[in-house]
DRENDO-1510 file (C-alpha; in Angstrom, 1 decimal, always signed):
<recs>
REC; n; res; u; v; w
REC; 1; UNK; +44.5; +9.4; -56.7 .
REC; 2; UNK; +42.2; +8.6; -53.5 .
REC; 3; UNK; +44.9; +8.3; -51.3 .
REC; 4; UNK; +46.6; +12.0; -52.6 .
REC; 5; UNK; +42.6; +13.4; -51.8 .
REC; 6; UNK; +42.8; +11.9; -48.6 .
REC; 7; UNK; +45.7; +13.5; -47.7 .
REC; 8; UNK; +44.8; +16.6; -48.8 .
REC; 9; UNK; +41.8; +16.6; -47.1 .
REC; 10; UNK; +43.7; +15.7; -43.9 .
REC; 11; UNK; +46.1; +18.3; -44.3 .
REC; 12; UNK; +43.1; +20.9; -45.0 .
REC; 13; UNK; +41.8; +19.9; -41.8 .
REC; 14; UNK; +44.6; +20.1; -39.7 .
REC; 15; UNK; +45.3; +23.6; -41.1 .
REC; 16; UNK; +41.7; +24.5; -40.6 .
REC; 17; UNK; +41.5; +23.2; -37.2 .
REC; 18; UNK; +45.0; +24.5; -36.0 .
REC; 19; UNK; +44.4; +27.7; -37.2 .
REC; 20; UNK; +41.2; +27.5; -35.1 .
REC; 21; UNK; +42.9; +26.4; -31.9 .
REC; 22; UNK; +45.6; +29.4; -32.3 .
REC; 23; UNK; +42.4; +31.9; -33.0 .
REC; 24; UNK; +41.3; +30.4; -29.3 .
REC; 25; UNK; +44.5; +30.5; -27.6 .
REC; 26; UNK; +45.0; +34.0; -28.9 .
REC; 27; UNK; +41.8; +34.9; -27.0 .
REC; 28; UNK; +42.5; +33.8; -24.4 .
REC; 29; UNK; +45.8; +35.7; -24.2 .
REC; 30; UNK; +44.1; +39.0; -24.8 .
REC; 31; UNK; +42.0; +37.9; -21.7 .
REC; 32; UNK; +44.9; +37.0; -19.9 .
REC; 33; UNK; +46.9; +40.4; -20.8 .
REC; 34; UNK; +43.7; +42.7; -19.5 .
REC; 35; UNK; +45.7; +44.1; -16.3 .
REC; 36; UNK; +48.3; +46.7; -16.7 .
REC; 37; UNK; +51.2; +44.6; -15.5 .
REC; 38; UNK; +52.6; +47.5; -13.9 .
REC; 39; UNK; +49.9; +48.1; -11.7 .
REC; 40; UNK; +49.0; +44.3; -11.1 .
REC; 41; UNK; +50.4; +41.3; -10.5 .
REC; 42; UNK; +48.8; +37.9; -10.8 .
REC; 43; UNK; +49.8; +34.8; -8.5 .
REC; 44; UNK; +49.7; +31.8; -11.2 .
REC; 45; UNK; +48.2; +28.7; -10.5 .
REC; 46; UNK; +47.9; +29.1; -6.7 .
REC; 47; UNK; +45.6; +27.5; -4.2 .
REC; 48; UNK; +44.3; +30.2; -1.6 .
REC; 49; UNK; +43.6; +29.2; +2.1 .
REC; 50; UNK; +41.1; +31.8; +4.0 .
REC; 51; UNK; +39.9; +31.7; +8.0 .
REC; 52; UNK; +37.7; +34.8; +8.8 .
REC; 53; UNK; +35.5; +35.5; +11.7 .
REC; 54; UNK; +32.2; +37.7; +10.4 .
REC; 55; UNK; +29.0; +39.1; +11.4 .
REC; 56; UNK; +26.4; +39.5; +8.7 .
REC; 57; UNK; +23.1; +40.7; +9.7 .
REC; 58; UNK; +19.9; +42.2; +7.8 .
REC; 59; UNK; +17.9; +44.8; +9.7 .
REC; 60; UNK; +14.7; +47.0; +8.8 .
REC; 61; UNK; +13.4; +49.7; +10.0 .
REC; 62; UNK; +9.6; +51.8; +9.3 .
REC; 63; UNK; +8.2; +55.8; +9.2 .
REC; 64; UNK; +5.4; +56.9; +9.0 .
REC; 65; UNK; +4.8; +59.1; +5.9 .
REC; 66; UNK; +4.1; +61.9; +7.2 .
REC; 67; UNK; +7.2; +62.0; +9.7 .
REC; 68; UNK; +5.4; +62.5; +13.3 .
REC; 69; UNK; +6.0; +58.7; +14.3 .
REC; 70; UNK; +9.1; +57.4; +15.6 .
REC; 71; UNK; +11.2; +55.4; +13.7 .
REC; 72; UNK; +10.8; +51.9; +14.6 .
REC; 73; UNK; +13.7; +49.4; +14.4 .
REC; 74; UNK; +13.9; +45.8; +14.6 .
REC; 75; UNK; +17.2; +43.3; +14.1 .
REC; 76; UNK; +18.4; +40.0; +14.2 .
REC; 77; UNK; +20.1; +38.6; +17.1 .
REC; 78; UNK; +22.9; +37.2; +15.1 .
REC; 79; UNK; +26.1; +36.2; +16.2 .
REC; 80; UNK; +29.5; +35.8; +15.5 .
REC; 81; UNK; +30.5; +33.3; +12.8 .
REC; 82; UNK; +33.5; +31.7; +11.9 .
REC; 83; UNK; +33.9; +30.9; +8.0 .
REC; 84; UNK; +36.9; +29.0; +6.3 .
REC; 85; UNK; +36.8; +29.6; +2.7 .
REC; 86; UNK; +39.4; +28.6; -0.1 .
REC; 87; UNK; +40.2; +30.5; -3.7 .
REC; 88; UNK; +41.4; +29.3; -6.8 .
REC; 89; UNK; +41.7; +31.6; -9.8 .
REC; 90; UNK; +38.3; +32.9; -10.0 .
REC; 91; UNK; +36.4; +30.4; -7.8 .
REC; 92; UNK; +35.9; +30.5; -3.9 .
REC; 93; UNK; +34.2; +28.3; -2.1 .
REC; 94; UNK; +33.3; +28.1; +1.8 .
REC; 95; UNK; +31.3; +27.2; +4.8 .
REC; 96; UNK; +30.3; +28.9; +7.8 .
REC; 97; UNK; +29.1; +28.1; +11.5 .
REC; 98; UNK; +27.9; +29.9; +14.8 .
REC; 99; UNK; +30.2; +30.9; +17.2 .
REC; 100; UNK; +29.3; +32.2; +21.4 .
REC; 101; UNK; +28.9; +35.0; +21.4 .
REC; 102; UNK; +27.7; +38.0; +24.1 .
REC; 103; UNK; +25.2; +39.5; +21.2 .
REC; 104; UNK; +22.9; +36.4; +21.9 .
REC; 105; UNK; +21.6; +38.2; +24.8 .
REC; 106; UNK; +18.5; +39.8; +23.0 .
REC; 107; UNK; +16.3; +36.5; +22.0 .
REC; 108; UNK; +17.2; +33.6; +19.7 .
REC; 109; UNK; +17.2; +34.1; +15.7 .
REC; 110; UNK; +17.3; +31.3; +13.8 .
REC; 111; UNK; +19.6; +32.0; +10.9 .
REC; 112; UNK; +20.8; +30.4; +7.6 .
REC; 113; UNK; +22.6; +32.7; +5.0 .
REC; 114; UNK; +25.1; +31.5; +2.3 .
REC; 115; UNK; +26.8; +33.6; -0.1 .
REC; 116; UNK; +28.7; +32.9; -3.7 .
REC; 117; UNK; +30.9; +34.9; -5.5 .
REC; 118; UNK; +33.2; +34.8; -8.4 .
REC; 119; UNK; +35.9; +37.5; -9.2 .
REC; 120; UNK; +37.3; +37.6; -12.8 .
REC; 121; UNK; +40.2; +39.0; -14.4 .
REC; 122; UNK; +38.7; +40.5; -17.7 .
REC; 123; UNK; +37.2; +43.7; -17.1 .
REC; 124; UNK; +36.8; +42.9; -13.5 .
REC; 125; UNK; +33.9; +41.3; -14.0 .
REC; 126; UNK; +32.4; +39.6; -11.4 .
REC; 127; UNK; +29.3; +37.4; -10.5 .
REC; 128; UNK; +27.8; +37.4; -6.8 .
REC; 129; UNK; +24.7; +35.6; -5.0 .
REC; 130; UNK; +23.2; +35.4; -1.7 .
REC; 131; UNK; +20.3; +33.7; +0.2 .
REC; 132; UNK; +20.0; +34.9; +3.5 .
REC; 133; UNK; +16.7; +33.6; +5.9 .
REC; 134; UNK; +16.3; +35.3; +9.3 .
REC; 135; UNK; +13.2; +34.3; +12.2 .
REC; 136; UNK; +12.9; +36.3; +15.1 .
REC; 137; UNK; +13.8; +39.9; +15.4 .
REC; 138; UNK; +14.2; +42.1; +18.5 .
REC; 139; UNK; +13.4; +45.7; +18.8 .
REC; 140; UNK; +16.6; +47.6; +18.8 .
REC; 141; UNK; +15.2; +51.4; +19.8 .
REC; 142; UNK; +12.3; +50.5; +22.4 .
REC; 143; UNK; +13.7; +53.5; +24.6 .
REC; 144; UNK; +11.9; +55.9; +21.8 .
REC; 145; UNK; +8.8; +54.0; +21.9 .
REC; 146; UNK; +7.9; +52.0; +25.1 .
REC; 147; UNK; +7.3; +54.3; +27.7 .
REC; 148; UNK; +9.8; +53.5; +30.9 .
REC; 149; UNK; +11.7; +51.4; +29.2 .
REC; 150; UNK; +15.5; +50.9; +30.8 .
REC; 151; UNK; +18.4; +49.0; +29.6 .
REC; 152; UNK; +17.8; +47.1; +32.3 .
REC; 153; UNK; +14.5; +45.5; +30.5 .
REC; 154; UNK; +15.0; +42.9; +28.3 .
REC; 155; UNK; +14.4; +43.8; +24.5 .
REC; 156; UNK; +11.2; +42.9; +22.9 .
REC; 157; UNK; +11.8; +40.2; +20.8 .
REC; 158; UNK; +9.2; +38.7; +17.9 .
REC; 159; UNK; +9.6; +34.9; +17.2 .
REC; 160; UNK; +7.2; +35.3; +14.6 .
REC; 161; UNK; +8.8; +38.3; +12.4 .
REC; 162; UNK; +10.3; +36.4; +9.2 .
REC; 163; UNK; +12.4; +37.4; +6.4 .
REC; 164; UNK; +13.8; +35.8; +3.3 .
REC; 165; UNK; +16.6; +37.7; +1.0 .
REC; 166; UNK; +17.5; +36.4; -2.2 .
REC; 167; UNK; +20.0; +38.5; -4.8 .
REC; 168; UNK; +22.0; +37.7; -7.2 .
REC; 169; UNK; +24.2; +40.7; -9.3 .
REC; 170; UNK; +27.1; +40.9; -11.7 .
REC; 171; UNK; +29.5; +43.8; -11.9 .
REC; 172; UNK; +32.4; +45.2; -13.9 .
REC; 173; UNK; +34.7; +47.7; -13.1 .
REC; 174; UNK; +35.9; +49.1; -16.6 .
REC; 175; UNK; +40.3; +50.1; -15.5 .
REC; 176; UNK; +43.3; +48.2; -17.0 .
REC; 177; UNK; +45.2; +49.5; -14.0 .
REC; 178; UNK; +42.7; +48.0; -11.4 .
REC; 179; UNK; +42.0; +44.9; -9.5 .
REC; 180; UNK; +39.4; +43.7; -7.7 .
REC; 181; UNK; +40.7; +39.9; -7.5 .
REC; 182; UNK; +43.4; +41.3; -5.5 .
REC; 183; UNK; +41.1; +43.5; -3.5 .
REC; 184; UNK; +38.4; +40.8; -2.6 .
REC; 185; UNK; +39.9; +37.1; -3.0 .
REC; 186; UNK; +43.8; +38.0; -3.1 .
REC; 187; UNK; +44.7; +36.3; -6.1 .
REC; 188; UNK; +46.4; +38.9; -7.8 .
REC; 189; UNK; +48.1; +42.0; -5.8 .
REC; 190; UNK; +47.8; +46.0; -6.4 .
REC; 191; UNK; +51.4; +47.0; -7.1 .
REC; 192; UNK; +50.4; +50.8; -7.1 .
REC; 193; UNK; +47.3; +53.3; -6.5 .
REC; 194; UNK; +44.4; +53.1; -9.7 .
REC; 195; UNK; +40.7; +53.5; -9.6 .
REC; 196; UNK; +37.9; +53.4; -12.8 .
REC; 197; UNK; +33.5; +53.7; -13.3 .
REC; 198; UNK; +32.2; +50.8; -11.7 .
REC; 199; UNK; +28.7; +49.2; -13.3 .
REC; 200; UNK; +26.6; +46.8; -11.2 .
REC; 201; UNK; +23.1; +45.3; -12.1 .
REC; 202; UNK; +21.4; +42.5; -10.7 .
REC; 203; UNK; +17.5; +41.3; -9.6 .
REC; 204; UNK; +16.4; +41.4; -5.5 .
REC; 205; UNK; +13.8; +39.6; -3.7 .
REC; 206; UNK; +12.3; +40.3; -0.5 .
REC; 207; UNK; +9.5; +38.7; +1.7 .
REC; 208; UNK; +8.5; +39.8; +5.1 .
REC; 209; UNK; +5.6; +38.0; +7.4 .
REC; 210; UNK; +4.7; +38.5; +10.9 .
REC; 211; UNK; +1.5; +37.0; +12.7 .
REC; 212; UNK; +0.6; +40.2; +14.5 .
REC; 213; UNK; +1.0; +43.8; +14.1 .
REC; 214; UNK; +4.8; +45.3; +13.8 .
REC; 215; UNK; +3.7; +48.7; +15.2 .
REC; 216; UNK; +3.6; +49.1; +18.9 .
REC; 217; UNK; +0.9; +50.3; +20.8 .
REC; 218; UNK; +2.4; +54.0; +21.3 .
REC; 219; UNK; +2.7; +54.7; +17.5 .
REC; 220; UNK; -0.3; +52.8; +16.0 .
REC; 221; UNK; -2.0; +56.5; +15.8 .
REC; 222; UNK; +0.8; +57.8; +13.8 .
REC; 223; UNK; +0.7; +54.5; +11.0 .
REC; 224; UNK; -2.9; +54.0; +10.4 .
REC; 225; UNK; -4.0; +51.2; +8.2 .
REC; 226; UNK; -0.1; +50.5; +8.1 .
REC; 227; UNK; -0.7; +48.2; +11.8 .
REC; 228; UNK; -2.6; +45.7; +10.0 .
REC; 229; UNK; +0.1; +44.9; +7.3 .
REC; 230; UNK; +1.2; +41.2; +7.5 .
REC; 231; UNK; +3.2; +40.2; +5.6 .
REC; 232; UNK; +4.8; +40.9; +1.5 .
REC; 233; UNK; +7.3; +40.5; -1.0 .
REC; 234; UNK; +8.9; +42.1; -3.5 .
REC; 235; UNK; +11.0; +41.9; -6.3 .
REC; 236; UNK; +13.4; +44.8; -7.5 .
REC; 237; UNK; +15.7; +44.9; -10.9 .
REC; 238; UNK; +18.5; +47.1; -10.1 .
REC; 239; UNK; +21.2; +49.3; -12.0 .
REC; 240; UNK; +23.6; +50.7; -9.7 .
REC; 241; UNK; +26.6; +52.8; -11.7 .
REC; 242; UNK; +29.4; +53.7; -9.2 .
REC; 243; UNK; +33.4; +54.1; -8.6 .
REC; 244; UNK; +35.8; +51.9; -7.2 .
REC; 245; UNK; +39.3; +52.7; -6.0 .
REC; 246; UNK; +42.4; +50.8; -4.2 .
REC; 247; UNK; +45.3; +53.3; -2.5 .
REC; 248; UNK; +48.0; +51.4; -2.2 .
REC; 249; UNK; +51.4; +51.8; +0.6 .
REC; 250; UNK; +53.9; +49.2; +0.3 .
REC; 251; UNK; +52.1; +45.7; +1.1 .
REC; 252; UNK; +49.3; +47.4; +2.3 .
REC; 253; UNK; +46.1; +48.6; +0.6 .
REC; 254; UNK; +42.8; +50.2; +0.9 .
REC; 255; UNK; +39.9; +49.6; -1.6 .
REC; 256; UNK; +36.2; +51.7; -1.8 .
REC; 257; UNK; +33.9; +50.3; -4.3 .
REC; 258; UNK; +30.4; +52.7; -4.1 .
REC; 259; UNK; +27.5; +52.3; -6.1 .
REC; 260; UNK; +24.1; +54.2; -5.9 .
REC; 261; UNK; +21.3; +53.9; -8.5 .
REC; 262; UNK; +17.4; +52.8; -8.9 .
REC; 263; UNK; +15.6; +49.5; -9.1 .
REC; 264; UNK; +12.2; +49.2; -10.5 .
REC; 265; UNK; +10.1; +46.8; -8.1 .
REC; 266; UNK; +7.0; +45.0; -8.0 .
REC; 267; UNK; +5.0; +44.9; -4.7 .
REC; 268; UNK; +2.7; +42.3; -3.4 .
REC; 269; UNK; +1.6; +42.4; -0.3 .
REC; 270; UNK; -1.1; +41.6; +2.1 .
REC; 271; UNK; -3.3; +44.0; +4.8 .
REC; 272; UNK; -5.5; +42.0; +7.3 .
REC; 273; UNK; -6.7; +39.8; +5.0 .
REC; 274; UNK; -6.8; +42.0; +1.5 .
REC; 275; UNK; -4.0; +41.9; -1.2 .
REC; 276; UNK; -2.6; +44.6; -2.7 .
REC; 277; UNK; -0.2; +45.2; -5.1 .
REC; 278; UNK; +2.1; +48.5; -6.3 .
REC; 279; UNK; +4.9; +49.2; -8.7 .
REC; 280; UNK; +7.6; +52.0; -7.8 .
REC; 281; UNK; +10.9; +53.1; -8.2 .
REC; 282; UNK; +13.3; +52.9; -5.3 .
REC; 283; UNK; +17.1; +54.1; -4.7 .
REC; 284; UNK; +19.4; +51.9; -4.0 .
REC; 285; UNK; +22.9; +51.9; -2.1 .
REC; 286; UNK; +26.2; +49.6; -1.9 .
REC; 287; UNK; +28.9; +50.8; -0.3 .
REC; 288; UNK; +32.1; +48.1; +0.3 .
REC; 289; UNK; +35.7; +48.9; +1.9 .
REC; 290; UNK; +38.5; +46.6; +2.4 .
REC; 291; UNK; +41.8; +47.3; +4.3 .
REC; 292; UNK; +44.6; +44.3; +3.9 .
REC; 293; UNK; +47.9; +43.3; +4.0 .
REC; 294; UNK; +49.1; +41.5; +0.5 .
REC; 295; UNK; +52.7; +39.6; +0.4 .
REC; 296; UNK; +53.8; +36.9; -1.5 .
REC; 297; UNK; +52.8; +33.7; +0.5 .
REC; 298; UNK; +50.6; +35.3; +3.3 .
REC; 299; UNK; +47.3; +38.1; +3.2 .
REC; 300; UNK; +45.5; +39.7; +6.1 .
REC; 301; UNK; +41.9; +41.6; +5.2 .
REC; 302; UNK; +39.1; +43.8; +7.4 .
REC; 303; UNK; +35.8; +44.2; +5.4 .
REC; 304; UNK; +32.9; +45.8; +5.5 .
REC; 305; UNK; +29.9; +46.1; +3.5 .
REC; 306; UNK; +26.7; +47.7; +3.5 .
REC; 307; UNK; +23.6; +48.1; +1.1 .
REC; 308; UNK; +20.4; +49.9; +1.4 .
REC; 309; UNK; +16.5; +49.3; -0.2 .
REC; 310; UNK; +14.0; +51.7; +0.7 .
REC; 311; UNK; +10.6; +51.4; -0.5 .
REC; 312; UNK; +7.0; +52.5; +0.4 .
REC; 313; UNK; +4.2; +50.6; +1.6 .
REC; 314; UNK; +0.5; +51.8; +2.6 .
REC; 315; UNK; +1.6; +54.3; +5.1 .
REC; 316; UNK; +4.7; +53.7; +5.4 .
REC; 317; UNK; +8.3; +53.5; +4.5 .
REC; 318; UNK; +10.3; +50.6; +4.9 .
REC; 319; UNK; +14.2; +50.5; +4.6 .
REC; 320; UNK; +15.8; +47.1; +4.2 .
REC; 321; UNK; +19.6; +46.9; +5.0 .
REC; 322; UNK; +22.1; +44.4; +4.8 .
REC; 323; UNK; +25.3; +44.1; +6.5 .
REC; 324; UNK; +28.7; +42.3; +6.7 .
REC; 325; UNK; +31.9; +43.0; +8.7 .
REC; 326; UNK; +34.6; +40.5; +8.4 .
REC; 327; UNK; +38.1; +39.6; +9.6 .
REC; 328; UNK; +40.6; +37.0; +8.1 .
REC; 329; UNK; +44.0; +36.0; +7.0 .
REC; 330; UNK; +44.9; +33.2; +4.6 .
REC; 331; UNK; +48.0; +31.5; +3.1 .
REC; 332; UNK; +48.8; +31.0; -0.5 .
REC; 333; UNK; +50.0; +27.5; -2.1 .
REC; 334; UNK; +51.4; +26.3; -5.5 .
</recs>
């Protein structure tokens, strides 16, 4: 009699627990099936191989609130880097050094930036983060401010003008007939034209620090009590809905993913030596295009991407914006 309960109960279990692993596989298959299969196509199980040359910078720029000031602009000497990066399914990982470059003729800024991203198949969804720490700025329009200034001058640089950026976002992109693995990481390919609503949110921070005044002489009339601001940081939740769209000519594609929407941030920052603090809401920006060329065994992809954060401090407004134009080819293996 035992031994007939025993087998029972084994047989339960492996019923039970079968029927659990089919539930599971199941799943996964809906997951699996998300894309139209006539709009895209999905490389299996291949390793992907990805040299690019990019420039990625972070520039700022401040007005005065009332608009009689000139806009005052300051940027990054950063060069040319070369980046090798590799892809599987939904991971990528990479590395990235400085190259020579002529753009290193406007002071030295000492730059570290890395960036992660993931790019799902499900809903497009799709996780990104970046950390990118820049010291020493030049100023990039002293012909509107410094009085006899010639491109023959050099640029005014600041050694001491620091920023840190840190973000991290997810995003989905709610179309069956759409793919942004094949846009972004080339893991799948866009067999024919589709588009769908875009969602992105995600949490910012920003610090900025100099040791002396960021407003030159000639427009410290125009900011006020803005000249003694030193340094700040703040930190911004964001909701950004948007569109994104891939047109699509043979092997050849073009993809625009734009977002615009509002971030609520927190302000602390610091004027001579007093703190302050503020809370508003700001509009936000991201605007990303990709050309390529998609085959079987081979890719070729131009990037560009650009976002925006403007945002108000004592009297003035500050606009933070970030960057990136890249160029690369890969190859893909089984």
């Amino acid at each position: 009699m035992r031994l007939v309960l025993l087998i029972l109960s084994i047989f339960i279990i492996e019923q039970v627990a079968g029927q659990k692993v089919e539930a599971i596989k199941a799943k996964l298959s809906k997951l699996s099936s998300w894309s139209d299969s006539s709009y895209v196509y999905t490389y299996s199980s291949r390793w992907t191989v990805n040299p690019s040359f990019y420039l990625r910078t972070n520039n700022f720029s401040m007005e005065d609130v009332n608009g009689v000031g000139q806009e005052i602009v300051y940027k990054p000497n950063t060069p040319m880097k070369f980046s090798l990066s590799a892809s599987y399914r939904w991971l990528t990982l990479g590395f990235s050094f400085k190259l020579p470059s002529y753009l290193n003729d406007k002071g030295n800024t000492e730059s570290f930036s890395l960036y992660i991203g993931t790019q799902t198949h499900y809903a497009n969804w799709g996780l990104d983060f970046f950390f990118v720490k820049n010291s020493g700025y030049y100023l990039a329009n002293p012909e509107d401010i410094i009085d006899g200034w010639t491109d023959r001058d050099p640029y005014p640089f600041r050694s001491d003008l620091k920023t840190l950026n840190i973000g991290f976002s997810s995003h989905i992109v709610l179309s069956r007939k759409l793919s942004l693995k094949a846009a972004l990481n080339q893991t799948e390919k866009q067999l024919k034209s589709a588009g769908g609503f875009a969602l992105q949110v995600g949490a910012n921070f920003s610090n900025l620090k100099n040791d002396s005044t960021l407003i030159p002489y000639s427009q410290q009339e125009f900011y006020q009590d803005a000249t003694l601001f030193r340094k700040g940081g703040y930190v911004s939740l964001n909701i950004r809905p948007g569109y994104a769209y891939t047109y699509v000519f043979g092997d050849f594609y073009s993809t625009t993913f734009a977002l615009a929407g509002l971030g609520f941030q927190i302000q602390t920052y610091e004027v001579k030596a007093k703190r302050g603090w503020g809370a508003q809401l700001i509009p936000q920006f991201r605007f990303q295009q990709v050309f390529g060329y998609n085959t079987d065994n081979a890719f070729i992809k131009l990037m560009f991407v650009y976002n925006s954060y403007n945002y108000k401090v004592q009297k003035m407004r500050l606009k933070n914006n970030f960057m990136l134009i890249s160029l690369g080819g890969g190859l893909r293996f089984k």
